[in-house]
VEXVONU-241143 format. One record per residue: residue number from 1; y, z, x of N, C-alpha, C, O in turn. Coordinates in steps of 0.2 Angstrom, whole numbers. Each point is the difference from the previous one (the first is absolute). Example, Ala and Ser with C-alpha at 12.3 -4.5 7.8 and 13.67 -1.06 7.14 Angstrom:
! residues 2
<1 <-28 39 66> <6 0 -4> <6 0 4> <-1 3 5>>
<2 <6 -7 -7> <6 1 4> <5 3 -4> <6 1 3>>
END
This chain:
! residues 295
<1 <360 -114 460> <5 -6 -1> <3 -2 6> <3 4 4>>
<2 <-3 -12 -3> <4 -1 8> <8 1 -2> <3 2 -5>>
<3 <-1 -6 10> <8 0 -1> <1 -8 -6> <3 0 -6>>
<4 <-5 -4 8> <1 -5 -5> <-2 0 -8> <1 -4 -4>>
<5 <-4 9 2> <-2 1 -3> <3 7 -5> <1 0 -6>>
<6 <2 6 11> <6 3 -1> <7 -2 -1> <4 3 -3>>
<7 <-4 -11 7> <7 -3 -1> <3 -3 -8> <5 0 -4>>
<8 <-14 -3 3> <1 -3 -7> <0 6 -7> <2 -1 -5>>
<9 <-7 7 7> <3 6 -5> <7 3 -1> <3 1 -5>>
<10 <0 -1 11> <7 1 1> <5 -5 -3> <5 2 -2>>
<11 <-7 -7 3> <5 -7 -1> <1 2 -11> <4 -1 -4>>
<12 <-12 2 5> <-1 3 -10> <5 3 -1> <4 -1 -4>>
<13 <-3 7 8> <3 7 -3> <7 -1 2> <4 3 -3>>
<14 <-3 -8 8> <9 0 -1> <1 -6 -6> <6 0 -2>>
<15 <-9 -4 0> <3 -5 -3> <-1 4 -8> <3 -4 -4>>
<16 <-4 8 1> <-2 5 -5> <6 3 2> <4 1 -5>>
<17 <-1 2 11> <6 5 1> <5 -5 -1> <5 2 -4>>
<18 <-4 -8 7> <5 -5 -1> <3 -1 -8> <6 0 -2>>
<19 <-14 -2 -1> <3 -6 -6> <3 7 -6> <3 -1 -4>>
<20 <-6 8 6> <2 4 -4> <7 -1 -1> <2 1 -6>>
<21 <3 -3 13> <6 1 -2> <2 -3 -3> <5 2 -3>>
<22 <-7 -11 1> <3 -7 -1> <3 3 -7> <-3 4 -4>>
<23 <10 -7 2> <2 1 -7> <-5 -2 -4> <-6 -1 2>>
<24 <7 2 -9> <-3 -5 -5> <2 -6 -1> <6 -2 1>>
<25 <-10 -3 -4> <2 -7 0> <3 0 -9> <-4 -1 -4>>
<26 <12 3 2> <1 -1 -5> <7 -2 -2> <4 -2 4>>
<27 <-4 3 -9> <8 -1 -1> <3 -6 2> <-3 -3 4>>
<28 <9 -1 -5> <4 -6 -2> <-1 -2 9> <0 -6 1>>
<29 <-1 10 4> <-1 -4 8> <-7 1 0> <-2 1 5>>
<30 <-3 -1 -9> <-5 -3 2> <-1 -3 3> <-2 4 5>>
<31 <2 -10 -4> <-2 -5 5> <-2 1 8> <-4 -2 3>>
<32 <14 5 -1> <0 3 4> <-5 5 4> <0 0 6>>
<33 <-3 4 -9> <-3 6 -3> <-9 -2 3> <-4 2 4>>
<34 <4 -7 -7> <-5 -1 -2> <-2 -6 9> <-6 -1 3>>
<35 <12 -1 -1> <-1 -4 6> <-1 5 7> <-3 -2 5>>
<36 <9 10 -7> <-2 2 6> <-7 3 0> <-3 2 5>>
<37 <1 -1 -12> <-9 5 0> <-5 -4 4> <-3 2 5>>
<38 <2 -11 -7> <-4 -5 2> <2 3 6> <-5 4 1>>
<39 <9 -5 3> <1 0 8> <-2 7 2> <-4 0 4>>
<40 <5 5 -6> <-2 7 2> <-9 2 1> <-3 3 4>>
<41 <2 -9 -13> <-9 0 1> <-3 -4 2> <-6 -1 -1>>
<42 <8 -3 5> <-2 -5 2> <-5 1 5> <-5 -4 1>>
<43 <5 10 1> <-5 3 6> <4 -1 6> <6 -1 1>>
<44 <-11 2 5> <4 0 7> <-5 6 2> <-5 2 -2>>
<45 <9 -1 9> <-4 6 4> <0 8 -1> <-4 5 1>>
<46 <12 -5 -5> <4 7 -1> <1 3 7> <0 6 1>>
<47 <1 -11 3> <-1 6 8> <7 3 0> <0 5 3>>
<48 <7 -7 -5> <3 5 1> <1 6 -3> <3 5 2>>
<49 <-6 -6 -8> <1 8 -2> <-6 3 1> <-1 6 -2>>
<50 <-6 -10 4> <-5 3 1> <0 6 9> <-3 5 1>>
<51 <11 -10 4> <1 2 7> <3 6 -3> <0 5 4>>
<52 <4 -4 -9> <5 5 -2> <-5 7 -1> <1 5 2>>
<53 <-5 -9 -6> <-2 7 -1> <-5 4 3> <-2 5 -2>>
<54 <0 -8 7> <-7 -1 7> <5 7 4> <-2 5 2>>
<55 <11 -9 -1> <4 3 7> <-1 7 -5> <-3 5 1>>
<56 <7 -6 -7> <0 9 -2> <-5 3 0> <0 6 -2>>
<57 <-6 -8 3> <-6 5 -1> <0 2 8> <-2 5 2>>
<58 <5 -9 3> <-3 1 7> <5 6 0> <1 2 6>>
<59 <2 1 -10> <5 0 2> <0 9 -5> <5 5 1>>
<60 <-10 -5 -5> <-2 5 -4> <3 0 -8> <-1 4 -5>>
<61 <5 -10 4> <2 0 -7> <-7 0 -4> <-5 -3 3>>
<62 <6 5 -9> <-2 3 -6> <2 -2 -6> <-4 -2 -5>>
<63 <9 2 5> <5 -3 -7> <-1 -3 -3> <-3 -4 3>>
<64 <6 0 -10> <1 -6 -4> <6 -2 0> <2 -4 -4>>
<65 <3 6 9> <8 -3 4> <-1 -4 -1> <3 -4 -4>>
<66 <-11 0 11> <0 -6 2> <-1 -5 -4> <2 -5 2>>
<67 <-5 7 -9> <-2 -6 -3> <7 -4 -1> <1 -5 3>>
<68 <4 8 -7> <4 -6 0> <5 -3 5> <6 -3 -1>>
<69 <-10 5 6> <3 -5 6> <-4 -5 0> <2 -6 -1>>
<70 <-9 7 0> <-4 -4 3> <0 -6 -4> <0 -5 3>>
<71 <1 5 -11> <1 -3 -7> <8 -4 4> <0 -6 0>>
<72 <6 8 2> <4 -3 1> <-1 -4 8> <0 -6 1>>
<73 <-2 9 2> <0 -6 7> <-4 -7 -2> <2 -5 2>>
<74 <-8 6 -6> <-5 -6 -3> <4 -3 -4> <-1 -6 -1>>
<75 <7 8 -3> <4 -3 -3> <5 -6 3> <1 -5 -3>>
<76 <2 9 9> <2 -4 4> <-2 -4 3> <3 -6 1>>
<77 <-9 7 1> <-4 -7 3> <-2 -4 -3> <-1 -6 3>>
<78 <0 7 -9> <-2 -5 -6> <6 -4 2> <0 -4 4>>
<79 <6 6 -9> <7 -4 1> <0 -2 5> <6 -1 0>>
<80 <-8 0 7> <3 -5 4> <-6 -5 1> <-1 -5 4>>
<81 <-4 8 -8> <-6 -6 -1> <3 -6 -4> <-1 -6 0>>
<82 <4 9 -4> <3 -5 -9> <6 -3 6> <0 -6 1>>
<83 <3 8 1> <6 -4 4> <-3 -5 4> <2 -6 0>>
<84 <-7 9 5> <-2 -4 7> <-2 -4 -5> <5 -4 1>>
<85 <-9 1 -7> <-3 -3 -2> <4 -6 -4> <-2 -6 -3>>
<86 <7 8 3> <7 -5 -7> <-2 -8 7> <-3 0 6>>
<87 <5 -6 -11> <1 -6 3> <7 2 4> <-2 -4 5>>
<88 <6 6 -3> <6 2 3> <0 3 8> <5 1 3>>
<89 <-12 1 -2> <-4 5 6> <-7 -2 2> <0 -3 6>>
<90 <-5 3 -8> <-7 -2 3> <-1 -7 -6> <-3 -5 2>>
<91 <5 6 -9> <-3 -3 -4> <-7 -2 1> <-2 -5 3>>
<92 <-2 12 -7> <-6 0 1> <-3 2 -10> <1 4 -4>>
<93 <-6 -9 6> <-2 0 -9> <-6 7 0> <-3 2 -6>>
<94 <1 0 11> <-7 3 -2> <1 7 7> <0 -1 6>>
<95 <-1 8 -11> <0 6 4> <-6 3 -3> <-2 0 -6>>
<96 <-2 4 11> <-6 6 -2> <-5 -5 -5> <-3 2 -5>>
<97 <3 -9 6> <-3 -3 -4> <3 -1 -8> <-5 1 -4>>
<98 <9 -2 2> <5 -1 -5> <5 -3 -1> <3 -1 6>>
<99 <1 -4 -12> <5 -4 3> <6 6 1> <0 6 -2>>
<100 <4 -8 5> <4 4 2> <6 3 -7> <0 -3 -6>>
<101 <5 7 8> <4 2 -5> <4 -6 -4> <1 -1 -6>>
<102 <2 -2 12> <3 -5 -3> <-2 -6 -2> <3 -5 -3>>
<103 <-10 4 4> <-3 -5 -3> <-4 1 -8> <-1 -4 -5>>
<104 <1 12 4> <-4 2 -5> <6 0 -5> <0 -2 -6>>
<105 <6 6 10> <6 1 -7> <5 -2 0> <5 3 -3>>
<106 <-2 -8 8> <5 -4 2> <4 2 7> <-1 6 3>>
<107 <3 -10 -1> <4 3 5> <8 4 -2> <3 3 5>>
<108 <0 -2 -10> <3 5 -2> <-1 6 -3> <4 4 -1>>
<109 <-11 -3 1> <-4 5 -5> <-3 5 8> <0 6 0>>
<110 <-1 -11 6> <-3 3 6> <7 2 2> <2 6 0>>
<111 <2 -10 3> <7 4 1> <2 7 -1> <1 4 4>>
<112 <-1 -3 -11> <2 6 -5> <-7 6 1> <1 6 1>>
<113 <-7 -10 -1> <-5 7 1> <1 2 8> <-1 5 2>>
<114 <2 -10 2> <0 4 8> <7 1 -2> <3 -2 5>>
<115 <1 4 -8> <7 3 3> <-1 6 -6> <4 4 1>>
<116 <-9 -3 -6> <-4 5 -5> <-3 5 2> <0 6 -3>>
<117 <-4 -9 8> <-5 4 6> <6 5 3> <1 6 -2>>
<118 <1 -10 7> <4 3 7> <5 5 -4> <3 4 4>>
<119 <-2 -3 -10> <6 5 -4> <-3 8 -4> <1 5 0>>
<120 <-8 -11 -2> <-6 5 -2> <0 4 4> <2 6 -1>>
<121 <-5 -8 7> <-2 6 8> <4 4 0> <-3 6 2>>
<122 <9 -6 -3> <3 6 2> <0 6 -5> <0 6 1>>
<123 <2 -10 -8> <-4 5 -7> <-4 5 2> <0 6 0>>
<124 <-6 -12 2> <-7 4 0> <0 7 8> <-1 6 0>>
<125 <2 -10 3> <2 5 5> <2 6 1> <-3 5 3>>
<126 <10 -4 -8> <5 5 -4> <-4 4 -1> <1 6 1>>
<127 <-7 -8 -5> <-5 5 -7> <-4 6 6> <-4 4 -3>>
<128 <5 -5 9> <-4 5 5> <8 7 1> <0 6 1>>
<129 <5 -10 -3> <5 7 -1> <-4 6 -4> <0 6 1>>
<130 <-5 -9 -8> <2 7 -4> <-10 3 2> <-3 5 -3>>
<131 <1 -9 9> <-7 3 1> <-1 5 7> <-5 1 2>>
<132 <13 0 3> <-1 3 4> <4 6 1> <5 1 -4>>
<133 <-6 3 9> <5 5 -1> <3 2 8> <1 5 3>>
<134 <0 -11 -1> <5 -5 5> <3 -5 1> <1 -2 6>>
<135 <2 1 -12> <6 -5 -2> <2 -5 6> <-1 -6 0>>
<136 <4 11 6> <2 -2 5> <-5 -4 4> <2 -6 3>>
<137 <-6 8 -2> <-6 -7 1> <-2 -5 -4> <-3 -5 3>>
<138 <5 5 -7> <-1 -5 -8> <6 -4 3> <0 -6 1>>
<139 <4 8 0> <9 -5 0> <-2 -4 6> <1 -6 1>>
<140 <-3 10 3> <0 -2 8> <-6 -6 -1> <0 -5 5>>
<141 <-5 5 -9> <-6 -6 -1> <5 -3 -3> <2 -3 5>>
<142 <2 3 -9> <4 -8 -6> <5 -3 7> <3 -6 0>>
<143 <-3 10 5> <5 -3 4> <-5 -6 4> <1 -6 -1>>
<144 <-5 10 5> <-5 -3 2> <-1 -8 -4> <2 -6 1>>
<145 <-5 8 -5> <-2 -6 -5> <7 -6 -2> <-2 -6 -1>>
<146 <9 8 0> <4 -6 -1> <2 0 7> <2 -6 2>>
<147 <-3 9 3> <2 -4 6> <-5 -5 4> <2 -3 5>>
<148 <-8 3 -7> <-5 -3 4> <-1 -6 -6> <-1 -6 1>>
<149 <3 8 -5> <-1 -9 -6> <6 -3 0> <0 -6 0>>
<150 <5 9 1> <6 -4 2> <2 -2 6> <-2 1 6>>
<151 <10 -5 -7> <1 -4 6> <-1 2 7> <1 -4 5>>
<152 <-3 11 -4> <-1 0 7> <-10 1 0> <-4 3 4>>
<153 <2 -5 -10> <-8 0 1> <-3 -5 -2> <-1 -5 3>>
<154 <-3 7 -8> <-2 -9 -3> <3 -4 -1> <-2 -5 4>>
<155 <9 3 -9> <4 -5 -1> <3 -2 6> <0 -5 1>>
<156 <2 11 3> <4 -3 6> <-7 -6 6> <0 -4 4>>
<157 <-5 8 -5> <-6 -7 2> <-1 -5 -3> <-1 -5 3>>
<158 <1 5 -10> <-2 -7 -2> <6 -2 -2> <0 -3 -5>>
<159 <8 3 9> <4 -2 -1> <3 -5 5> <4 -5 0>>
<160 <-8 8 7> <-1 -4 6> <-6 -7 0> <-1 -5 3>>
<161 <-4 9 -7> <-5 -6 -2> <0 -7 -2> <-2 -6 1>>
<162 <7 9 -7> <3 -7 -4> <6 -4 5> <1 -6 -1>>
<163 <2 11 6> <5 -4 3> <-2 -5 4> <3 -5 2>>
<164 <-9 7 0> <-4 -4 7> <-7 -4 -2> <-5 0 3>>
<165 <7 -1 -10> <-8 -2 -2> <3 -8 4> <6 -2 1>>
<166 <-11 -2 1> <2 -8 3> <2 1 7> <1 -5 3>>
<167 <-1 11 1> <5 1 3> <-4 2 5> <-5 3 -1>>
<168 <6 -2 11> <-3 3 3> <3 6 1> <6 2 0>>
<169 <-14 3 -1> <3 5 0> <-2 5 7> <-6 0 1>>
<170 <10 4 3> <-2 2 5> <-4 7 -1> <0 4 -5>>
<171 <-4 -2 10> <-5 7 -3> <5 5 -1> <-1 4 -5>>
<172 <6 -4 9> <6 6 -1> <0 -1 -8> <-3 3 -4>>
<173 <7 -8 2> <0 1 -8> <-4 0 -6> <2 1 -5>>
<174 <-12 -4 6> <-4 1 -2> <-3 7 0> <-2 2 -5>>
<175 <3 2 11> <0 7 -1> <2 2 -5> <-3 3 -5>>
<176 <10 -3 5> <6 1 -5> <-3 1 -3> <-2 5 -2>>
<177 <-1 -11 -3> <-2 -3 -7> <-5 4 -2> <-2 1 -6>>
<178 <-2 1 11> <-7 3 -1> <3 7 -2> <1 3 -5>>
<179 <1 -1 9> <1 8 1> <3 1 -7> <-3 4 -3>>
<180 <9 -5 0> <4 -2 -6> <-6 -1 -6> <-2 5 -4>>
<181 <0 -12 4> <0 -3 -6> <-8 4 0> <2 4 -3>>
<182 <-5 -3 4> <-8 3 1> <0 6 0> <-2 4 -5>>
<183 <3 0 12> <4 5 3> <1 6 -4> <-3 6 -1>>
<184 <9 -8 -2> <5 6 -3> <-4 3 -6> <0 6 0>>
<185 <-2 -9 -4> <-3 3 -6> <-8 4 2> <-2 6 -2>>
<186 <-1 -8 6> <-3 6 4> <1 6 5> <-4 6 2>>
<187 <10 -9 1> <7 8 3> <-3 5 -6> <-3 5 -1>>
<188 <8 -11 -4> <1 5 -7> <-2 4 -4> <2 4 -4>>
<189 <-11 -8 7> <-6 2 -5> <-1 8 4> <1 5 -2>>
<190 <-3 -6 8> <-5 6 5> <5 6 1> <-2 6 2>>
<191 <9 -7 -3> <5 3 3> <3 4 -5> <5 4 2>>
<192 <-6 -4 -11> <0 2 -4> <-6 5 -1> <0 6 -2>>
<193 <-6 -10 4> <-4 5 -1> <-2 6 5> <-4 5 -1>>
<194 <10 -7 7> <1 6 5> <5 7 -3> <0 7 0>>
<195 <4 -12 -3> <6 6 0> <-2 4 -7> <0 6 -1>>
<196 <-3 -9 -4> <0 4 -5> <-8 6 2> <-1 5 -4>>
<197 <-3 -7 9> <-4 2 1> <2 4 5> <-5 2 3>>
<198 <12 1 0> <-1 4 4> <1 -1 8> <-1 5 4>>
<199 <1 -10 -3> <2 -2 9> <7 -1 2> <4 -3 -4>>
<200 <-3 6 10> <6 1 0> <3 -7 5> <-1 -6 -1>>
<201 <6 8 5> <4 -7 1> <-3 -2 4> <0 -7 0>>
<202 <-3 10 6> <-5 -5 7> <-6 -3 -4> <-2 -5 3>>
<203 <-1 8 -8> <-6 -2 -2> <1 -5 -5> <-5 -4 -2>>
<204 <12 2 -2> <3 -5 -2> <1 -4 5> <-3 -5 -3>>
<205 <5 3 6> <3 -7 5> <-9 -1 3> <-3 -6 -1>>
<206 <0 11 3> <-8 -5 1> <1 0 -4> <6 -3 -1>>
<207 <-10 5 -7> <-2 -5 -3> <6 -7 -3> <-3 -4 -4>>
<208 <7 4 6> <4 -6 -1> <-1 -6 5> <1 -6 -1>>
<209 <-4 8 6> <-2 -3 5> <-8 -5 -2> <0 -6 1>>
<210 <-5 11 -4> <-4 -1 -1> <0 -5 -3> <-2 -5 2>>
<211 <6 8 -9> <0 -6 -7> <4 -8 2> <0 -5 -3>>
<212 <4 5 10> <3 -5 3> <-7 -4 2> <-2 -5 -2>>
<213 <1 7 5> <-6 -2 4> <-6 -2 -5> <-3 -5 1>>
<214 <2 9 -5> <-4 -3 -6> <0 -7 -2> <-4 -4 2>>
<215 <11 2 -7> <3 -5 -2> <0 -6 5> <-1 -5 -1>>
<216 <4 8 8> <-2 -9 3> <-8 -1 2> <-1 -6 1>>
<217 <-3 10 1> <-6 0 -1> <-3 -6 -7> <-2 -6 0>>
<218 <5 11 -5> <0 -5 -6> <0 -4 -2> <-4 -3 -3>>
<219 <12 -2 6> <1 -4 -2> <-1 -4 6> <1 -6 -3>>
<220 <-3 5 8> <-4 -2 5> <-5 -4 -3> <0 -6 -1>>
<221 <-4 12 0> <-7 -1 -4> <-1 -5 -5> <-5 -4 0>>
<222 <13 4 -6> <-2 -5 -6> <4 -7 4> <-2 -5 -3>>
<223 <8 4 9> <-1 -4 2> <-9 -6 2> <-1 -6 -1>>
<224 <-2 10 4> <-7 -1 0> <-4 -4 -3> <-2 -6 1>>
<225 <2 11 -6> <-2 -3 -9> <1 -5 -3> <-3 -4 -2>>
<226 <11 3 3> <3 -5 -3> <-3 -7 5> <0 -6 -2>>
<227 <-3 7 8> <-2 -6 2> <-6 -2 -1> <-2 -6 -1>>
<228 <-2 10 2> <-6 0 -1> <-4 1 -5> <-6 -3 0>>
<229 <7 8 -6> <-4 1 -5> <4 -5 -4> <4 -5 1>>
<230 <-8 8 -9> <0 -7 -5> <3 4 -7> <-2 5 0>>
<231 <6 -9 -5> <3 4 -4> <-7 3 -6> <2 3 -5>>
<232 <-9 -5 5> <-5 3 -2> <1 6 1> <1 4 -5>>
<233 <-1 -1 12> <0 8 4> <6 1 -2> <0 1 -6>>
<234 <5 -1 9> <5 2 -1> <6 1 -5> <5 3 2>>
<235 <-8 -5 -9> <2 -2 -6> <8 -3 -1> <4 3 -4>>
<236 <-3 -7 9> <7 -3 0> <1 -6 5> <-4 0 5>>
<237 <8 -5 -5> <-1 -5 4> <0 -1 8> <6 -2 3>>
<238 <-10 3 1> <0 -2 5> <7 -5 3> <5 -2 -4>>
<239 <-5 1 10> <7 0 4> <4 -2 -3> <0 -6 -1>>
<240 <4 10 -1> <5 -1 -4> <7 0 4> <5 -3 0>>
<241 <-8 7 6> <4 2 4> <2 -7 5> <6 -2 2>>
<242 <-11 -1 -1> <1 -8 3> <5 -5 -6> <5 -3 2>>
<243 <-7 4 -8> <2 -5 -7> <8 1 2> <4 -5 1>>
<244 <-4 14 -1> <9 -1 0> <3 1 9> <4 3 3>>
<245 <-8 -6 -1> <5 -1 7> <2 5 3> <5 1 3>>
<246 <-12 7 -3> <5 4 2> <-4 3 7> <-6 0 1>>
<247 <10 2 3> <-4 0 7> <-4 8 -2> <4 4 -2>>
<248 <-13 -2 3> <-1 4 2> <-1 5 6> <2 -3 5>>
<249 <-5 8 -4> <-3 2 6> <-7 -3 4> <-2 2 5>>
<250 <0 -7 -10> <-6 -2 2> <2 -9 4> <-3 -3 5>>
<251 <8 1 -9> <5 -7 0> <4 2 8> <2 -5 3>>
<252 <-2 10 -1> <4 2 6> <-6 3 7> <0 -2 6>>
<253 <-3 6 -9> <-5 3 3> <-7 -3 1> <-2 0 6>>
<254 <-1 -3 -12> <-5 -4 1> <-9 4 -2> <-2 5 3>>
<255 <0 -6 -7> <-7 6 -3> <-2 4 5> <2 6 -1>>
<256 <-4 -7 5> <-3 6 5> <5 4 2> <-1 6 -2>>
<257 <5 -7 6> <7 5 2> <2 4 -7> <1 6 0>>
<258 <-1 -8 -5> <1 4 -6> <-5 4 -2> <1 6 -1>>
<259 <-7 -9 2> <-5 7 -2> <0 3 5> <0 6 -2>>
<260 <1 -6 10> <0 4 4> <5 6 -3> <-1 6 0>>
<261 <6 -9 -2> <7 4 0> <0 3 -9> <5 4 -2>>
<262 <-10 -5 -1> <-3 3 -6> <-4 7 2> <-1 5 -3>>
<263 <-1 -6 9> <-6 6 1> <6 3 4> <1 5 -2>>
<264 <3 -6 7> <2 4 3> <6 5 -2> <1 6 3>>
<265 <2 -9 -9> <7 2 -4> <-4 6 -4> <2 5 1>>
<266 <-8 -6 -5> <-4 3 -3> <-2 8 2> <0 5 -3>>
<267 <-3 -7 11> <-1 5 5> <5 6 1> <-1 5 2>>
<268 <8 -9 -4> <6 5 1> <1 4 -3> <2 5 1>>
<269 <-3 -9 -9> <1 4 -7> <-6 5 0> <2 6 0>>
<270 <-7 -7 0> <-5 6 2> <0 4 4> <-2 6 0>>
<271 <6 -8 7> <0 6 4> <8 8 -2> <0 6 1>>
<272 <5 -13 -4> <3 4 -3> <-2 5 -4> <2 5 2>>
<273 <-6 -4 -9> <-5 2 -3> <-3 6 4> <0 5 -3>>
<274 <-1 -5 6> <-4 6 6> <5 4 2> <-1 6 0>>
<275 <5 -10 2> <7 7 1> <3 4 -6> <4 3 0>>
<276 <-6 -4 -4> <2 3 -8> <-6 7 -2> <-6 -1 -1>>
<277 <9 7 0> <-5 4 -2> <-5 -1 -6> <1 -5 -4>>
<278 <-4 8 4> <-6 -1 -8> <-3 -4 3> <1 -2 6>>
<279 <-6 -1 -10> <-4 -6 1> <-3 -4 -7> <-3 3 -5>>
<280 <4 -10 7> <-2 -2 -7> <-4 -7 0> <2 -6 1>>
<281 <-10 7 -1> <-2 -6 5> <1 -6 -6> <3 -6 2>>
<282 <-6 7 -8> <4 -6 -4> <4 -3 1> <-1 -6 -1>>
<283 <10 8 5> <4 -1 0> <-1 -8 7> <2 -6 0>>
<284 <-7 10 5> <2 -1 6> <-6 -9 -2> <1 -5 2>>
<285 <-7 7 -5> <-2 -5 -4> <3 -5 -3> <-1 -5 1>>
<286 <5 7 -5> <5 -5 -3> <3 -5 3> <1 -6 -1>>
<287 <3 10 5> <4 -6 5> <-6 -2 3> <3 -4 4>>
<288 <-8 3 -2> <-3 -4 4> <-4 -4 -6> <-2 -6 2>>
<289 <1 8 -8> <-3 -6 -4> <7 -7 -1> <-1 -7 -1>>
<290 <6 10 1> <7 -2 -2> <1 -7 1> <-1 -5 -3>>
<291 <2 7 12> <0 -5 5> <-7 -3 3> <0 -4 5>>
<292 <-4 6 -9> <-6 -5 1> <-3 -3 -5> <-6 -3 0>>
<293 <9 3 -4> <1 -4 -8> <-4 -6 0> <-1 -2 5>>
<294 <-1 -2 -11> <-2 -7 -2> <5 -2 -3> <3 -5 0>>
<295 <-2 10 -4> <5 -6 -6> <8 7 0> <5 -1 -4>>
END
């Protein structure tokens, strides 16, 4: 079996670990219920919690801790899909090939399920308290996980996003945006799958480094995409990013400088990887399928 071919058994086996967590769709909030399931199953890559649980095997975990991290970080990501996507931020009708949450069950129905998700996550999180018998690394993952999705991590990125969409923005602060709004929920992913898996504090800051360098590799990359490819591959609308006025890396930098600085950022995150005991070549395959993405 090659790696792209292990990536897509893997991507099966987490999206099976994921949806086990989703509530039931019942009872008088139905709806709501029922808007955040759509968005959870809508498909996707599953890379953050697939990166999650890549870092704790490199790392010698064994346990079923991880799953409900990894059920919760997809959760968050999901909700800032259903947010990016409201008329009020990208207004975008079509994600993973799909109309999107707010086109499917209103724009107050998408509201409530990304603010449904983001509340869930931490529920589901919790539920790794009664499957380990190190509590204190359990606390110390839920911290991780609210401090990288909050104001000093994703929100606090796409919060500068929206202030400067129309706006020139300098790479000093487009950094910013990348590192935050991209960035932090992959800290979050690889750096949970560090601690519960056993690495200690030098072996955490590489790997935080790593998963930095990941994310803007990444979003690098889908800057790219967004110019070049077509919402057939990609299953969502093309420059969106031009539509709403917002300066990228690619808008500043220019396609070739970007893919250079795709392969060299990439270069970093892998070589980080090598400084890290264990070895896990899947892992080190991943991030380079990641960052050299089609869609």
């Amino acid at each position: 079996m090659n790696y792209k071919d292990m990536f897509s058994a893997r991507t099966e086996e987490v999206r099976l670990v994921v949806e086990s967590y989703l509530p039931p769709v019942e009872g008088h909030q139905s709806t709501v219920l029922a808007a955040m399931d759509y968005s959870v199953r809508a498909g996707g890559k599953r890379l953050r919690p697939m990166l999650m649980e890549e870092t704790y095997r490199l790392f010698g975990g064994q346990g079923k801790e991880i799953e409900p991290f990894m059920a919760a970080i997809e959760m968050i990501h999901t909700s800032s899909l259903i947010h990016d996507d409201l008329p009020c931020m990208d207004n975008d009708t079509l994600r993973r090939g799909l109309p999107t949450a707010w086109v499917k069950f209103g724009y107050d129905m998408a509201v409530l399920a990304g603010d449904g998700l983001l509340i869930y996550s931490m529920e589901t999180a919790a539920k790794a308290l009664s499957m380990t018998d190190r509590p204190d690394l359990v606390a110390r993952c839920m911290g991780i996980l609210a401090e990288k999705t909050g104001i000093f991590g994703m929100i606090g990125g796409q919060t500068v996003d929206v202030e400067l969409a129309g706006k020139p923005v300098p790479r000093e602060k487009l950094d910013f945006i990348y590192r935050l709004k991209t960035g932090a929920l992959l800290e979050a992913a690889m750096m949970i799958g560090a601690v519960l898996g056993g690495g200690d504090e030098k072996q955490l800051k590489l790997v935080e480094k790593m998963a930095s360098c990941l994310g803007l590799a990444f979003q690098i990359q889908d800057d790219i995409l967004d110019m070049t490819s077509s919402a057939e591959v990609l299953g969502k609308h093309v420059h969106s990013d031009e539509k709403n006025h917002k300066t990228t890396y690619v808008t500043l930098e220019g396609i070739e400088k970007a893919k250079q600085d795709v392969e060299r950022i990439s270069v970093e995150a892998i070589s980080c990887l090598h400084e890290l005991p264990g070895q896990n070549e899947f892992l080190e395959a991943l991030i380079r399928i990641l960052v050299n993405r089609e869609k």
